[in-house]
C-alpha positions as CSV (number, residue, x, y, z in Angstrom):
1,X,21.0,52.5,-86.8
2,X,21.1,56.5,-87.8
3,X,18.7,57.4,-90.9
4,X,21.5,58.6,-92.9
5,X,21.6,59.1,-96.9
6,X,20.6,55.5,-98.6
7,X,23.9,55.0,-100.2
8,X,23.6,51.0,-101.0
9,X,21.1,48.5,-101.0
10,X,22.4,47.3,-97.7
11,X,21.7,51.2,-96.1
12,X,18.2,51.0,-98.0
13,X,17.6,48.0,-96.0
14,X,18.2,49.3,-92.7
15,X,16.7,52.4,-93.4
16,X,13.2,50.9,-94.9
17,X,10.6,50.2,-91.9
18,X,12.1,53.3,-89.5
19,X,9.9,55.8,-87.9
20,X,10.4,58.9,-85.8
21,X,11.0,58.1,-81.9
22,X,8.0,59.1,-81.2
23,X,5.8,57.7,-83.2
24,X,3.8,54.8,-81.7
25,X,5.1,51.5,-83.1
26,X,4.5,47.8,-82.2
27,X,8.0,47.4,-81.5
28,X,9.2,48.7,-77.9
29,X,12.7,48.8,-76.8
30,X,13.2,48.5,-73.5
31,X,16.4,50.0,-71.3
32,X,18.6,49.7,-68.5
33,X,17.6,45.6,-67.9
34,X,19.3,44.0,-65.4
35,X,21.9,41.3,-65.8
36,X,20.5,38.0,-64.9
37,X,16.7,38.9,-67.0
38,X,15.8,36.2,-69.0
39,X,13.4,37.0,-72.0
40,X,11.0,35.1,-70.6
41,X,10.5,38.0,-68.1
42,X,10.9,40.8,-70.4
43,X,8.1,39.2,-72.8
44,X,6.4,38.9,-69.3
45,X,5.7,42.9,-69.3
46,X,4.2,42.8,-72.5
47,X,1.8,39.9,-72.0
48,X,-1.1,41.8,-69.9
49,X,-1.3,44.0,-73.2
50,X,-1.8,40.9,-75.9
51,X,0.8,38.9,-78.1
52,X,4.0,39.4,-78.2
53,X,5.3,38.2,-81.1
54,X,8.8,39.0,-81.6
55,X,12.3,39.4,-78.7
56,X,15.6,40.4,-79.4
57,X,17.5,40.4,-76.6
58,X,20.7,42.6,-76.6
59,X,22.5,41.1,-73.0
60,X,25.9,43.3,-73.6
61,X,23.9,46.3,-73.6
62,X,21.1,45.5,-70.9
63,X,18.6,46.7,-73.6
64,X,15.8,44.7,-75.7
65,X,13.2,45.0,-78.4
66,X,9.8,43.5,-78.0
67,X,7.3,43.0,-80.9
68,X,4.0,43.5,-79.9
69,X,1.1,41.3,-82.2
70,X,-0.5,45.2,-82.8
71,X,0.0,48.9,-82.2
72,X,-2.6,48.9,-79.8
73,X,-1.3,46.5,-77.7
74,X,1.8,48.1,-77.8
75,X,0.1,52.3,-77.2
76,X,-1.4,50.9,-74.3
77,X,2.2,49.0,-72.8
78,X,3.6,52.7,-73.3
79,X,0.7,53.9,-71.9
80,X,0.4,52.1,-68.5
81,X,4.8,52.2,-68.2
82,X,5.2,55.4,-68.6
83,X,3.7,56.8,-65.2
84,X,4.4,53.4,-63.7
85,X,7.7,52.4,-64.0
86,X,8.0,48.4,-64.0
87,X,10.9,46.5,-62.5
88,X,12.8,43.7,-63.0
89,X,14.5,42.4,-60.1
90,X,13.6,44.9,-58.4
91,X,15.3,47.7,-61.3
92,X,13.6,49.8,-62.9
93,X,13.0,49.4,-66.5
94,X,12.1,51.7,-69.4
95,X,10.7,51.4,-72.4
96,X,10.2,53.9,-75.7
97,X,8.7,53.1,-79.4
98,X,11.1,51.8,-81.2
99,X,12.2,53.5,-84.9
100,X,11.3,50.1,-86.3
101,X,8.1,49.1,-87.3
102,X,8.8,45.4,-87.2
103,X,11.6,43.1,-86.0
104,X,13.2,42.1,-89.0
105,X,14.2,38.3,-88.9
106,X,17.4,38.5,-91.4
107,X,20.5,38.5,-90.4
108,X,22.2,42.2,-91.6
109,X,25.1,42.7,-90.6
110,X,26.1,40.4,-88.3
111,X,23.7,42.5,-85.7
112,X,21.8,40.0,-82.6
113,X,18.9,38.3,-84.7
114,X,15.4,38.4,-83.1
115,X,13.4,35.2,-84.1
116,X,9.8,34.9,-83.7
117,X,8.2,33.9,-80.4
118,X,6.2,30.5,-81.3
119,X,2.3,31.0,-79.9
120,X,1.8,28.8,-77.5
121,X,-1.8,28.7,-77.3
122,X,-3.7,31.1,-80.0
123,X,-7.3,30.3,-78.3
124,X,-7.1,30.5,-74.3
125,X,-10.8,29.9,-72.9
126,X,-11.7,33.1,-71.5
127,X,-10.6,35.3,-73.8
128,X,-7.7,35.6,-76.8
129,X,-4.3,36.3,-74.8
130,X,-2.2,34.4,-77.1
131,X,0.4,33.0,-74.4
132,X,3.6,33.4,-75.8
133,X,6.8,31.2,-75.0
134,X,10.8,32.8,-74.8
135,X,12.1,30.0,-76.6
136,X,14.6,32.1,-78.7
137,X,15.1,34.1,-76.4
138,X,16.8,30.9,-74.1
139,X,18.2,29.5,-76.9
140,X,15.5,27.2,-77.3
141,X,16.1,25.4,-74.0
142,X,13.0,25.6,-71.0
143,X,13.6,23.9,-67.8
144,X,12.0,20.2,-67.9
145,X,8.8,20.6,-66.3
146,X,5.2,18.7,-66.8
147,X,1.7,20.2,-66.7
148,X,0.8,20.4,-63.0
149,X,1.9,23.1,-60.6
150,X,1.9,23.1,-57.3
151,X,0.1,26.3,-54.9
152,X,0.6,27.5,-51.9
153,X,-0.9,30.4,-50.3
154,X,0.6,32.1,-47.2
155,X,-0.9,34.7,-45.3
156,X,-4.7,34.0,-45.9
157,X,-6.5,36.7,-44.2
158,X,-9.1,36.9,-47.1
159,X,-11.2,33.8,-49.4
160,X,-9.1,31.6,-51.6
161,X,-11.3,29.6,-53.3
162,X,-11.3,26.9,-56.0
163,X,-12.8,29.5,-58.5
164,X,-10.8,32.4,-57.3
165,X,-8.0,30.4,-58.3
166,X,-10.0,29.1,-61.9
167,X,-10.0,32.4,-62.8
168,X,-6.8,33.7,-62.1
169,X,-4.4,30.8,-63.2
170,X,-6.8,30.1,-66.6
171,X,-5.8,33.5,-68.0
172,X,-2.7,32.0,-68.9
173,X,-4.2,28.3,-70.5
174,X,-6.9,25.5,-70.5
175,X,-7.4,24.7,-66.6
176,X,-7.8,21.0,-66.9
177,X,-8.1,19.9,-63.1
178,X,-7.7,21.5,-59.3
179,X,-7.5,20.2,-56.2
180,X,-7.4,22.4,-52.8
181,X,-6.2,20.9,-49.4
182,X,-4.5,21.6,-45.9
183,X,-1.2,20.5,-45.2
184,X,2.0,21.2,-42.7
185,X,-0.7,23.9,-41.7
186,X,-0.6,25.4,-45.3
187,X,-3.3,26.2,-47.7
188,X,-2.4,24.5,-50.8
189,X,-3.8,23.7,-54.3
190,X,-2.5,21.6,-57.8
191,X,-3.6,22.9,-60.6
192,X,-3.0,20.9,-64.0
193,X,-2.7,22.3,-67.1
194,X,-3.8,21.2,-70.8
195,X,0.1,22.3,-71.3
196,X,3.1,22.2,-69.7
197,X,4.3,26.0,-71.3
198,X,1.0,27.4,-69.4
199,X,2.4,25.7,-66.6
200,X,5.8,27.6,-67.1
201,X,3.8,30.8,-68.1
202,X,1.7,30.9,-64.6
203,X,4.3,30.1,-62.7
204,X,6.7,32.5,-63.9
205,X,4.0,35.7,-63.7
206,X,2.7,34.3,-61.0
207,X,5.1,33.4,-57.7
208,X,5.7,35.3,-55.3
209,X,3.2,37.7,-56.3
210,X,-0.6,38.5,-53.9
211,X,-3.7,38.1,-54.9
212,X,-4.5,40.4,-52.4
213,X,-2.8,43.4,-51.5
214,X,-0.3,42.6,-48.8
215,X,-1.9,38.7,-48.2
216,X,-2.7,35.2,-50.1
217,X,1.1,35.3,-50.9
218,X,1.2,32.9,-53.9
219,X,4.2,30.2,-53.9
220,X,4.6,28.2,-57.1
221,X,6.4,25.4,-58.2
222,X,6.3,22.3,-60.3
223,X,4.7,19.2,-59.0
224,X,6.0,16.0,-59.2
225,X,2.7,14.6,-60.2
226,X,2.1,14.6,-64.4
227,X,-1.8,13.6,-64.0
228,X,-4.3,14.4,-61.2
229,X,-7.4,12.1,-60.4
230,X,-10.2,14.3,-59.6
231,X,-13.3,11.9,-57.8
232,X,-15.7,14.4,-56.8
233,X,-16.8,18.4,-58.3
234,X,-17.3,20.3,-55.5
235,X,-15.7,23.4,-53.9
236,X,-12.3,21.5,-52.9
237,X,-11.7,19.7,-56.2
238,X,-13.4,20.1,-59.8
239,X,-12.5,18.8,-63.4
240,X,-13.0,20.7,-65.7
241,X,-13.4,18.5,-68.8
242,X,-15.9,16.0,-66.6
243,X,-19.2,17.5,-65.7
244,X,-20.5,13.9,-64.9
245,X,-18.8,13.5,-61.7
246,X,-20.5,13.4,-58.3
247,X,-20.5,16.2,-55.9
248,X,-19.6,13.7,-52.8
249,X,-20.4,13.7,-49.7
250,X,-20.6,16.3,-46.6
251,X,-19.5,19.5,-49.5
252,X,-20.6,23.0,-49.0
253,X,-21.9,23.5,-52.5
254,X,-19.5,25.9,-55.2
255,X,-22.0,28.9,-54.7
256,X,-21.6,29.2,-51.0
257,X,-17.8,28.3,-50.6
258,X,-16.8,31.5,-48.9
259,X,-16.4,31.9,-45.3
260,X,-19.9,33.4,-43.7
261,X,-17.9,37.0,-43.1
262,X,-17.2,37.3,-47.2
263,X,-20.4,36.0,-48.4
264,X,-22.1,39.0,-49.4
265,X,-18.5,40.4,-51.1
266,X,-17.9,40.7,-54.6
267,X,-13.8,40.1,-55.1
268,X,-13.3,42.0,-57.9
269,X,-10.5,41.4,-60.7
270,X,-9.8,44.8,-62.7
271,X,-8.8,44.5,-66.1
272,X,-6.0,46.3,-67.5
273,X,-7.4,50.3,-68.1
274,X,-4.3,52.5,-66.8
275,X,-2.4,52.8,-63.4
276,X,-5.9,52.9,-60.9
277,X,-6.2,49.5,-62.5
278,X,-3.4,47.6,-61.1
279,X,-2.6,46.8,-57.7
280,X,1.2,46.7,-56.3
281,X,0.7,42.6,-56.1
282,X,2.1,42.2,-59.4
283,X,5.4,44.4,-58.6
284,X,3.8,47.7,-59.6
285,X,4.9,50.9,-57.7
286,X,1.8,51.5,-54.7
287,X,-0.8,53.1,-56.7
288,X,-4.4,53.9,-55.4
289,X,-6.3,51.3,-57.1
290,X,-8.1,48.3,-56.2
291,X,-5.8,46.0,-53.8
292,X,-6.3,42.5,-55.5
293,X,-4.6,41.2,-57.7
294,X,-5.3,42.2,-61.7
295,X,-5.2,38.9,-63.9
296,X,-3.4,39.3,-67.2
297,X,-4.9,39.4,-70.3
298,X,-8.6,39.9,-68.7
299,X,-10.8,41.5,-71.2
300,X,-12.4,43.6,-68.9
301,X,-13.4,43.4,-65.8
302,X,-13.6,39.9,-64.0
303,X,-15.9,39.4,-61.3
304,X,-16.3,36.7,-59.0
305,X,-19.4,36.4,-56.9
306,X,-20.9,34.7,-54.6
307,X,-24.3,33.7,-53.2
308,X,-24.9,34.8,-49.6
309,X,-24.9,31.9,-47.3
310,X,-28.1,30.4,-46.4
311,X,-29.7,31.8,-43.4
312,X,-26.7,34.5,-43.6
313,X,-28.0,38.5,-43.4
314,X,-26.8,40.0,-46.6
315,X,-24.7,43.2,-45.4
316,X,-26.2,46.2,-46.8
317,X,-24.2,49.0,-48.1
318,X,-21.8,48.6,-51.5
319,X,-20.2,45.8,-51.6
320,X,-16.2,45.9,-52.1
321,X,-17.0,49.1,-50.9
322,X,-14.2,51.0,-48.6
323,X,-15.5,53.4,-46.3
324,X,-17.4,51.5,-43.0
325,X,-20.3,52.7,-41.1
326,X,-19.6,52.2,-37.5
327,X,-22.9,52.6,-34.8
328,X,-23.8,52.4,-31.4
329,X,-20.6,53.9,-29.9
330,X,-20.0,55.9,-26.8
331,X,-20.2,59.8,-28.1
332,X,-18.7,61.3,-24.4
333,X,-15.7,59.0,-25.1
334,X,-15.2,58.2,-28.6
335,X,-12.8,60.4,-30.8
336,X,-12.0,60.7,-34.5
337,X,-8.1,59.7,-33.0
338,X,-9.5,57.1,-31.6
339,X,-11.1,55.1,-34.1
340,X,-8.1,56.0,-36.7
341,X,-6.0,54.5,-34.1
342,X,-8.2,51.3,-33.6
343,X,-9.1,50.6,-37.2
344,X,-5.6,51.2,-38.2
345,X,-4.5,47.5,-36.5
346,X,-6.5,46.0,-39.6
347,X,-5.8,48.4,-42.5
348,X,-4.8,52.4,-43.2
349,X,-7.5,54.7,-42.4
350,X,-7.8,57.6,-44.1
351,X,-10.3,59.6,-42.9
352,X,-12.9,59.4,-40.5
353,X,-16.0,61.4,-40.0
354,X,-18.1,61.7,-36.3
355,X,-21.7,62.9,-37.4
356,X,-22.5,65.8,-36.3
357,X,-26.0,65.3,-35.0
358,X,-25.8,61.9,-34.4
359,X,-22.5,61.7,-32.3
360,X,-23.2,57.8,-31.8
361,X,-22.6,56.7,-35.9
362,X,-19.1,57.4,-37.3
363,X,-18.1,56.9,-41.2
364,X,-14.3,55.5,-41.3
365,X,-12.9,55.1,-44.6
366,X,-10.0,52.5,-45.0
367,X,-7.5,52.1,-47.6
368,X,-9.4,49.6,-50.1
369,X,-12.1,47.2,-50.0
370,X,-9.7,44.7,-48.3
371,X,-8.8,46.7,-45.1
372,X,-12.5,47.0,-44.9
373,X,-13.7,44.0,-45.0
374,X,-10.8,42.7,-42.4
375,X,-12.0,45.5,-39.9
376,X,-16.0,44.5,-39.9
377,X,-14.3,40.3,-39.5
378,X,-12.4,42.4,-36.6
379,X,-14.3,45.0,-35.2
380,X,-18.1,44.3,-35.3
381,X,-19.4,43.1,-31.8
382,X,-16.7,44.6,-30.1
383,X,-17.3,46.5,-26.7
384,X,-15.7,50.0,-26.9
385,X,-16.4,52.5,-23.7
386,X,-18.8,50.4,-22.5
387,X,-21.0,49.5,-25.8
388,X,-21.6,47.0,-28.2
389,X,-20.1,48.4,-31.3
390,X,-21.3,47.8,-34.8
391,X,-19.2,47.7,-38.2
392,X,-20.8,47.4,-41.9
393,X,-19.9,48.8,-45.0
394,X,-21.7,52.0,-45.6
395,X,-23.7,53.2,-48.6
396,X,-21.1,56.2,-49.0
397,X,-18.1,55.7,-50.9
398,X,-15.8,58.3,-49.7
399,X,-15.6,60.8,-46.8
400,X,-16.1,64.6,-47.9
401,X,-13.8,66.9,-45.5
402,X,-15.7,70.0,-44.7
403,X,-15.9,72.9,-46.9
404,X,-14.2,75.8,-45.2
405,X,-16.4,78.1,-43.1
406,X,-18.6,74.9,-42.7
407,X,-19.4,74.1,-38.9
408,X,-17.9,70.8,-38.1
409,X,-15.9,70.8,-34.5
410,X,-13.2,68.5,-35.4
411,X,-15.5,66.0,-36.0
412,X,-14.3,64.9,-39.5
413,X,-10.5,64.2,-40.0
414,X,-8.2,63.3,-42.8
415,X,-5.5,61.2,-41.4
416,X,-4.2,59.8,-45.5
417,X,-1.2,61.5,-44.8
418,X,-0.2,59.9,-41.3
419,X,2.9,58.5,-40.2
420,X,1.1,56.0,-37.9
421,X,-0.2,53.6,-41.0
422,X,0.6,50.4,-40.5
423,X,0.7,48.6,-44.1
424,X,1.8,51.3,-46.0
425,X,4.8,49.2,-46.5
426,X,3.6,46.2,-49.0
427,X,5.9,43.9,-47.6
428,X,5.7,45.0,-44.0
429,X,5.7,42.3,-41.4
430,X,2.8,43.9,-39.8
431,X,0.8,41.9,-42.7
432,X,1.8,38.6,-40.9
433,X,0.8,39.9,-37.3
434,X,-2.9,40.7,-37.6
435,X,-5.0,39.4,-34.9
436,X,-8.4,39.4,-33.3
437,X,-9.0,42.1,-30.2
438,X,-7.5,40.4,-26.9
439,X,-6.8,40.8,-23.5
440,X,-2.5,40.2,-24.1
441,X,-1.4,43.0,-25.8
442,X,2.6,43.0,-27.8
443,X,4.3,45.9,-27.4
444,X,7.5,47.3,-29.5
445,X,10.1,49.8,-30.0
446,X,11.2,50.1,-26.1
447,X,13.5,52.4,-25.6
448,X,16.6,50.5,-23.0
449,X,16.1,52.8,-20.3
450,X,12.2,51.9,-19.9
451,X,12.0,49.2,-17.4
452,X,9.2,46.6,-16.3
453,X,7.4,49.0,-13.3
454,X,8.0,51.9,-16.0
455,X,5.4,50.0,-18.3
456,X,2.9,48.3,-15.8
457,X,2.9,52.4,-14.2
458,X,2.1,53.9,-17.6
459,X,-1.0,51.3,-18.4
460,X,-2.1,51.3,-14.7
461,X,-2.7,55.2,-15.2
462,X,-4.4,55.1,-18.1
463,X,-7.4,52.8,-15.9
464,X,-5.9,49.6,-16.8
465,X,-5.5,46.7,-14.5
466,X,-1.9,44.6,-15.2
467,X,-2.4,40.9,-14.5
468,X,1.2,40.0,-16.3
469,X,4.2,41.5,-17.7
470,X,6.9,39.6,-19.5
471,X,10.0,41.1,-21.4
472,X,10.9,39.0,-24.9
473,X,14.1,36.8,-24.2
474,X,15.8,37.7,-27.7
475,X,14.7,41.2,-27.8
476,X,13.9,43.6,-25.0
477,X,12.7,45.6,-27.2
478,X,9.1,44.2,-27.5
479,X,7.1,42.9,-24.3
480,X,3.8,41.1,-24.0
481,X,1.4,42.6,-20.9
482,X,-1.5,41.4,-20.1
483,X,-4.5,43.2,-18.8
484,X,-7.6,42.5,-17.2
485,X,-10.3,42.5,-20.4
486,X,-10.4,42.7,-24.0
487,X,-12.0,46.0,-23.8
488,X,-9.1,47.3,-21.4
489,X,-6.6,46.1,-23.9
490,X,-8.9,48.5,-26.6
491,X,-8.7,51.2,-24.6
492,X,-5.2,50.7,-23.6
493,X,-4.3,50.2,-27.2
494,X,-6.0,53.8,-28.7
495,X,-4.5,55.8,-25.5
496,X,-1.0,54.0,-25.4
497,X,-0.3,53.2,-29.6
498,X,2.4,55.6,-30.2
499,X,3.2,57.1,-26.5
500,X,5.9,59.6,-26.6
501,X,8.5,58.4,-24.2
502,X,11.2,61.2,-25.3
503,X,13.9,61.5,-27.5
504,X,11.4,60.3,-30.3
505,X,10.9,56.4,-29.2
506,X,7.3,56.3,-29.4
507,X,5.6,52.7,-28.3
508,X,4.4,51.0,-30.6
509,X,0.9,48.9,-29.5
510,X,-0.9,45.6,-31.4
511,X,-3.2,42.9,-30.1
512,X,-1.3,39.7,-29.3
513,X,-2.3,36.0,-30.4
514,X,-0.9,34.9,-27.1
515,X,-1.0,35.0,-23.5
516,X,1.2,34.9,-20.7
């Protein structure tokens, strides 16, 4: 493939259609792929960006070439890849202009020959992502499969509704019908298609993946079913191609279908502008974006809102907003440590800010919108050192350290850098474990010398009364105590979270979901 002196027709061939390396082209080629990567998952990266209208696969060499529909499309693949390295199971990829300007589909000699991708659907509603199918590259075979896919969400700590779902899974075809229900304690959805390859499409972008950073884990697969009867358009089951359908009986209506403590939230979908734009749910390195998942092929940004409940006081502040306004707290007791260390059970806090004059009304700013949100569902009502605390997002969207020389008394505190965050890990387990303030309290990381009296000593001294103890069977590592209040096990939790018990085995504190 060298640009040397046109000698034959053949060489005048191969040479015609080459640029410079660096020159932006609409072919990519991407390196060091994995064995096992189908083309259906290499034409995957290129699908956020717009058609892809041409593979090659080259399996011996762990390399492709993909042919993007324009050089746009293809500028801003480069663009977004090169500071964010993708992956394919879990290996990272990379991917350079190619020399060629398009993927010739004659056979010269006797090299691998890319054939065009067939569109699968040139007009998607919302939008023109021209889904694209890796026919050639299978060898024309796709696993038998009909039109409707089967959802289910794990971890739902935040909404999943009918039209979160609309929106997300109709970027890749024509939604025809979906129909949301609980079963084997699982929230679960079908969702038909007008076409079985959008079926394949969704599904393989989709599984596995969050819509949320860190929850609403999405588990696909194909149904059985190959036509679903939808009775009733309401918030639990809506077809799309009927608007003549009753709205049945005892149905919150569509507008108010999230949960009172979301209603006045926007959930926001970004589109695809650049790294801040993605969130790590789609197998993207951590960045600091927005933590829900972007939906491919969005033509800007997607915004799903909803009507406050009836009767429901509309939070003020900004909504999807990240930094909380917390009031009505103890200022003899209450530390910047020791809200960093209570707000971090529901998300990272970064930084947290006492005011100065008004030593009752601290700012706490979480990771993203998310945490946020999950900490006012938490936190607000709580008692802390003896008060009713409040939690709401505030009208400020960051914390501002203070400038040097400024008079501040160690009242503001940047804690983005600590070793105590919880979720920093995107698949960390302490996703799964989130719960509500309570009087039973886990605890972790015990070192083997610590024994029972050791424990109920160290929480007794820090004002706490011990009304049960019990060591985990399989693991004496972890315990559950119980203490006498919900606001003991607060306290217990901010002064005991990460005791020091030498030899660096620190404790390691959360609220439990049961009792003893």
């Amino acid at each position: 493939m060298s640009n040397s002196t046109p000698a034959t027709d053949n060489e005048k061939k191969k040479s015609k259609g080459k640029r410079s390396p660096c020159s932006p082209s609409r072919v990519l080629h991407i390196r060091q792929i994995p064995n096992g990567v189908t083309g259906a998952e290499v034409v995957s990266l290129g699908l956020p960006f717009g058609k892809v209208t041409n593979l090659l696969m080259l399996r011996g060499k762990g390399q492709a070439f993909l042919e993007m529909a324009s050089v746009d499309a293809a500028v801003s693949m480069v663009n977004y890849y090169t500071p964010a390295t993708p992956h394919l199971h879990n290996q990272p990829v990379y991917i350079q202009y190619s020399n060629y300007k398009e993927l010739r589909t004659d056979n010269q000699h006797n090299q691998a020959r890319p054939q065009p991708v067939p569109q699968c659907a040139n007009a998607v509603q919302h939008g023109n992502l021209g889904i694209t199918s890796a026919l050639a590259a299978e060898g024309g075979v796709l696993p038998s499969h009909g039109s409707v896919l089967r959802i289910i969400v794990e971890n739902v700590f935040c909404p999943v509704t009918l039209d979160i779902l609309y929106q997300i899974f109709s970027k890749f075809g024509f939604v025809l019908k979906i129909v949301m229900f609980h079963k084997n304690n699982q929230f679960q959805a079908l969702l038909q298609y007008a076409d079985a390859m959008n079926a394949y499409y969704a599904k393989m972008s989709l599984d596995g993946h969050c819509i949320y950073t860190g929850c609403c884990t999405l588990r696909i697969d194909f149904s059985k079913l190959t036509n679903l009867t939808v009775k009733y358009n309401n918030d639990k089951s809506r077809d799309f191609t009927r608007i003549d359908l009753p709205f049945g009986d005892g149905q919150r209506t569509v507008e108010t279908s999230l949960s009172t403590p979301f209603a006045s939230q926007n959930t926001i979908f970004p589109s695809y502008t650049g790294p801040p734009g993605f969130a790590p749910a789609l197998g993207f390195p951590q960045g600091a974006g927005p933590s829900v998942l972007p939906v491919p092929g969005a033509l800007g940004p997607l915004t799903v809102t909803t009507s406050a409940v009836p009767g429901h006081m509309t939070i003020p502040g900004i909504p999807g907003n990240s930094v909380l306004l917390v009031s009505n707290l103890n200022p003899e007791a209450i530390t910047p440590y020791g809200l960093f260390i209570l707000f971090g059970v529901y998300g990272d806090v970064h930084r947290v800010k006492i005011m100065f004059k008004k030593r009752g009304i601290a700012l706490v700013q979480m990771a993203d919108a998310t945490q946020a949100q999950l900490a006012i569902n938490y936190l607000n009502g709580q008692r802390l050192y003896g008060r009713v605390m409040h939690a709401t997002l505030s009208k400020y969207q960051t914390i501002q350290l203070p400038r040097e020389g400024q008079e501040d008394k160690g009242l503001t505190k940047d804690y983005s850098n600590s070793p105590l965050h919880r979720f920093k890990n995107p698949c960390s387990k302490n996703f799964q474990n989130i719960f509500p303030p309570s009087a039973t309290l886990h605890l972790s990381n015990i070192p083997p010398s610590v024994a029972v009296d050791d424990l109920k000593n160290l929480f007794t001294s820090k004002g706490s009364t011990v009304k049960g103890f019990k060591f985990f069977q399989k693991d004496c590592k972890m315990a559950l105590i119980q203490l006498g209040s919900v606001e003991e096990a607060v306290h217990a939790l901010i002064e005991l979270h990460n005791h020091d018990f030498g030899e660096n085995q620190h404790l390691r504190v959360s609220f439990s979901k049961s009792s003893i």
